[in-house]
N, C-alpha and C positions, 0 to 999 in steps of 0.2 A: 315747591314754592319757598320753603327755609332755605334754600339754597339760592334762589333767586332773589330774596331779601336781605344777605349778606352781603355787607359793603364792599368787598373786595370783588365781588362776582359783577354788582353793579357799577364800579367802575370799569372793570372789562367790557359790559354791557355799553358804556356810557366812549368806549372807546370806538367799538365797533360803530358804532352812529357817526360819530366822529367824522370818521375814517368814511365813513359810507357819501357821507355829505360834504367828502373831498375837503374840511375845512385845514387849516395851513397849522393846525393843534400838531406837536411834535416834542417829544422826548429826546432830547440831546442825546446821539450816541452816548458819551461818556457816560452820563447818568444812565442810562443805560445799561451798559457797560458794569457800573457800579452795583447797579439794585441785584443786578445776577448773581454776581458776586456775592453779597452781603446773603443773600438767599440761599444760597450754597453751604456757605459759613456757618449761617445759622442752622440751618439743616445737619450739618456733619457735628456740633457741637450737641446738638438735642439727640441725634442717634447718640454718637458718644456717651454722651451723661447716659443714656439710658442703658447703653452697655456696660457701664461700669458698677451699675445697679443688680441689671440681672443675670451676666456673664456669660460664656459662653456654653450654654447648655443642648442639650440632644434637639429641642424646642427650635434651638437660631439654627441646627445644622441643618435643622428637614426642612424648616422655610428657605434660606439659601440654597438647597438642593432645586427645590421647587423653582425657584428664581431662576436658575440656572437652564433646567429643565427647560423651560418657557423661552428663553432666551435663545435658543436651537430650533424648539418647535415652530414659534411662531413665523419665519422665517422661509420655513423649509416650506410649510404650510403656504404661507404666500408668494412662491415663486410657484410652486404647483400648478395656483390655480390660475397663477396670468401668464404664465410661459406662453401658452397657445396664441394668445390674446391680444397679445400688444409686444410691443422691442422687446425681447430677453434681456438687454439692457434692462431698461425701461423695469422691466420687469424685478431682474436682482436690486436694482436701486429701491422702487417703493417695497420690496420685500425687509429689505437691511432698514431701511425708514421704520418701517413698523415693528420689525422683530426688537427694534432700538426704544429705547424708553425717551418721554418727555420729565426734565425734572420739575420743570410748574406745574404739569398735572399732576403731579406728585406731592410738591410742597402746598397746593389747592385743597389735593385729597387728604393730606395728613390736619392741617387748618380744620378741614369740614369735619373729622374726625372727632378731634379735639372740641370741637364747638358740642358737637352731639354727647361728649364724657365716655367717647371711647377709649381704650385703653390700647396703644398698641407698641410694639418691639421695638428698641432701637434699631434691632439689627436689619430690619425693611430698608432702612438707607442705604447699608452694604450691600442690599439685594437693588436698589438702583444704579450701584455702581456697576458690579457683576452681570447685568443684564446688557449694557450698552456695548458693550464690543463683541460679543458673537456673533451677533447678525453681520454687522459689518463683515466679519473675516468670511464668512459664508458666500454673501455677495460677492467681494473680493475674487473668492475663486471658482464664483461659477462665470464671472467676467472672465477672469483667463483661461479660464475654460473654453468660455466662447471664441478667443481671440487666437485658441491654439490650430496649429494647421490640420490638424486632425479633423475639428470640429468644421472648418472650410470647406473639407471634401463630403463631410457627411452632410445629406438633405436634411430640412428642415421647413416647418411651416411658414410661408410665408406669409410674412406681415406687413403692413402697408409700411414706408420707412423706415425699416431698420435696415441698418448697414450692415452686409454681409463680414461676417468674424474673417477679420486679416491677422495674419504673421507678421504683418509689420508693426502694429502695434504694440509697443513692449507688453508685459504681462506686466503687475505691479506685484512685486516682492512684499510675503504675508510679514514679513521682519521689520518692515516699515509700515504696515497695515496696526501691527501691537504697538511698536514704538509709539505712533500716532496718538492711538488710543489709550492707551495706559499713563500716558506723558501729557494729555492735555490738561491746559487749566484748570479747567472745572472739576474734572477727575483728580487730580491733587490736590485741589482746594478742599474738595470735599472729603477726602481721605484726612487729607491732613488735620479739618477742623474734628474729625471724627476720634481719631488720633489724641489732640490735644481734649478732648469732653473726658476718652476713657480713661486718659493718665489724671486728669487734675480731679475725678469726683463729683462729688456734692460740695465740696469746696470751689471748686471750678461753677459747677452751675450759681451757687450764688452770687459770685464773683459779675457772672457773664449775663446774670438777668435781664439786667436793663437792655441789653446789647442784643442776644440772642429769643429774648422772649419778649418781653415790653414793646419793642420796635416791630418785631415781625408783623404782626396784621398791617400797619399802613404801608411798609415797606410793599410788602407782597400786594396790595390795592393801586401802589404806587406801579409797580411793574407790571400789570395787568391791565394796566388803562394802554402801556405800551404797549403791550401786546396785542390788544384791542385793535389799536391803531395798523398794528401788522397785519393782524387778520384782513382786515377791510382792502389792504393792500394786494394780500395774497391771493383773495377769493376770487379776483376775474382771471386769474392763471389757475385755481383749482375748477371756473366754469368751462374753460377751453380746453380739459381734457376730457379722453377715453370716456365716453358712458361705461363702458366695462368697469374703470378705473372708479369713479363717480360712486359707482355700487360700492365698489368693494371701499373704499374710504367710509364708506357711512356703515356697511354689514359688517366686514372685519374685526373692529373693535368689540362691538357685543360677542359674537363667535369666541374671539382670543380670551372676554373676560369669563365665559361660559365653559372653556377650556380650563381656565385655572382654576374656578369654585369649583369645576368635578376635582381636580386637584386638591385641592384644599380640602377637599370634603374626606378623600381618601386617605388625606396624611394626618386628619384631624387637627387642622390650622386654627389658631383662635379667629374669632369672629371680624375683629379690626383686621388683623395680618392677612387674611385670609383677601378681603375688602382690599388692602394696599395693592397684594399681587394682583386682584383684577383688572386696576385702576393701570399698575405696572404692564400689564397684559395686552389691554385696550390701547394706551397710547400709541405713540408714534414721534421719534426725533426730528425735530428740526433746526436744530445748531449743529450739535458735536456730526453728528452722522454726515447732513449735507454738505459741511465744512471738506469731512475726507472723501466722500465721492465726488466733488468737483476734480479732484486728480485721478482718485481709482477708478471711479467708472466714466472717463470724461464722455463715450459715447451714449449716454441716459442726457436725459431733458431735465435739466434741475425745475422747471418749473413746471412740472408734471410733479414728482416727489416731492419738493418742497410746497408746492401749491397747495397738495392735496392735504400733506400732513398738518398745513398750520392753516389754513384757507376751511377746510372742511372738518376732518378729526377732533381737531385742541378745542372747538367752541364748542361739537356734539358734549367731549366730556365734560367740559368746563360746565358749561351749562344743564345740561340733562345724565351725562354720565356717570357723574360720581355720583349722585344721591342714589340714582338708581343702582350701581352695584354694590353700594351698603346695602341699600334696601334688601336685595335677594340674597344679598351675604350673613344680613340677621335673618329673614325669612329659612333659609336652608341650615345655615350653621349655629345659628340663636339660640 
C-alpha cells in the first residue's frame, strides 16, 4: 500500500488510466527523450558518489559476480522453457527481453529503497550496466544458430508460424552485437555519469545536489506518467499473445527474483543489494534490447517481446513487484 501512495507510482497509475481511456494526453517525444536521459545521469552520478565512498571491496566483486551470474542464467532459463512452445525466434527474443534489465525498474526500486532508509551499494548500478548485454549475445546466437544449414536439415518441433531456419538469411556478426551494446547511449551516459560521481567525491555530490537528487523524485514521476501512457498502449499487443507467453510474463519474474535471493543468500548480500538484484532479476528490457533485435532477430514479432515486457511485466513490478521483493529480502536476509 506505501508503495501504492507514492506520488511517482501514482502518476504511473494515473498514466495507465489515461492511456486506457484513449484520451489525446501525450509526452512529447523529446521530453521524453530528455527525462530518460536525466534519469540515467542521475543514476550513474549517485552509483559513482557512492563508489567513491566505499571502493572497490571483495563486497562490490561478489555482488557484480552475482549480476553477472544472473545475467546468463536468466536467459538460458527462458529459452528452455518456451523453445518447445512457440517460434525459437519468438522464443530467443522474449528470452534476451527478460534476461535484459529494465533501468526504470531500477531507478523505481532504488527510489522505493531510499524512501524506506535502506542503505544500498553504488556498485548495483554497474550491476545494471553488466547485466543488459549477455542476454542479448545469447539470443544472438541461438538465432544464428537457427538460421544455420545444419539446423535446416535437423527436425524440430513444429510450431504453428514459425519460419523454417534458412541459409539465406545472413547470420548477424556477435562484433556488432558488443559494438551495439556497449556503444549505446544510455550505456555511456550511464557509465560516464558514474565515472564523473567516482572521480569528483563528496565534493562532486554537493556540487550536483540540486541536479542529481533534489529534482529526481518529480523527474522520475515525470517519466512514469509517460510510461504509463506506453503501457496502456502496449497491453492490447501483450493481450494478443501466446497464452503460453501470457504465463510466462506474469510467473518468470517472481522465479528469476526467487533465483537470485537463494543467490544472495548464499553469497551473504546485504539486505538492499541483495532486494536491487531481485528487482535486476525480475525485470525485463524494453528500449536497449528491442532496439537491437529489430535487426538481429528480424524473424521474432517485436510485439510479442515488446508487448509483453512493457504491456505486462514493468506494471506487475512497478506496482506489486518491488515492495514485495524487499519484503522477502528483509524477511529472508534481515
Amino acid at each position: 500500500m506505501q508503495n501504492l501512495l507514492d506520488p511517482a507510482i501514482l502518476f504511473f497509475v494515473f498514466g495507465v488510466m489515461a492511456g486506457a481511456l484513449r484520451s489525446n494526453l501525450e509526452i512529447p517525444p523529446p521530453i521524453a527523450k530528455f527525462l530518460s536521459l536525466y534519469l540515467l545521469m542521475a543514476l550513474g552520478l549517485k552509483g559513482g558518489f557512492a563508489l567513491a565512498q566505499s571502493g572497490l571491496t571483495a563486497s562490490v566483486a561478489v555482488s557484480l559476480g552475482a549480476a553477472i551470474l544472473m545475467a546468463f542464467l536468466v536467459p538460458a532459463l527462458g529459452y528452455r522453457l518456451l523453445r518447445n512452445r512457440v517460434s525459437r525466434y519468438d522464443a530467443a527474443a522474449v528470452a534476451a527481453s527478460y534476461g535484459s534489465v529494465s533501468a526504470v525498474t531500477f531507478v523505481t526500486a532504488m527510489q522505493y529503497l531510499e524512501s524506506a532508509g535502506m542503505v544500498f551499494g553504488g556498485h548495483m548500478a554497474v550491476a545494471l550496466v553488466v547485466m543488459e548485454s549477455p542476454a542479448i549475445i545469447m539470443a544472438v546466437l541461438l538465432a544464428n544458430a537457427l538460421r544455420h544449414p545444419r539446423a535446416a536439415a535437423a527436425p524440430s518441433p513444429a510450431v504453428a508460424g514459425e519460419p523454417p531456419p534458412a541459409a539465406s538469411i545472413a547470420s548477424t556478426p556477435i562484433s556488432r552485437i558488443l559494438h551495439e551494446s556497449f556503444t549505446d547511449g544510455a550505456q555511456l551516459l550511464l557509465l560516464g555519469a558514474m565515472l564523473v560521481g567516482v572521480m569528483t567525491g563528496e565534493a562532486g555530490q554537493a556540487v550536483m545536489q540540486p541536479f542529481s537528487a533534489d529534482l529526481f523524485k518529480g523527474m522520475l514521476a515525470f517519466f512514469l506518467l509517460d510510461m504509463g501512457l506506453m503501457v496502456a498502449r502496449n497491453f492490447r499487443d501483450a493481450r494478443s499473445a501466446s497464452p503460453v507467453l501470457l504465463v510466462y510474463a506474469i510467473a518468470a519474474p517472481p522465479l528469476h527474483a526467487a533465483i537470485a535471493l537463494a543467490l544472495a543468500w548464499v553469497l551473504s548480500m546485504p539486505v538492499a543489494d541483495a532486494a536491487l538484484l531481485m528487482v535486476l532479476s525480475a525485470s525485463a528490457s524494453y528500449i536497449v534490447v528491442p532496439a537491437v533485435l529489430r535487426y538481429a532477430i528480424p524473424e521474432a514479432n517485436p510485439a510479442v517481446y515488446l508487448g509483453l515486457s512493457l504491456g505486462v511485466t514493468f506494471p506487475i513490478n512497478i506496482l506489486a513487484g518491488i515492495p514485495l521483493y524487499t519484503a522477502v529480502a528483509r524477511a529472508v536476509l534481515g
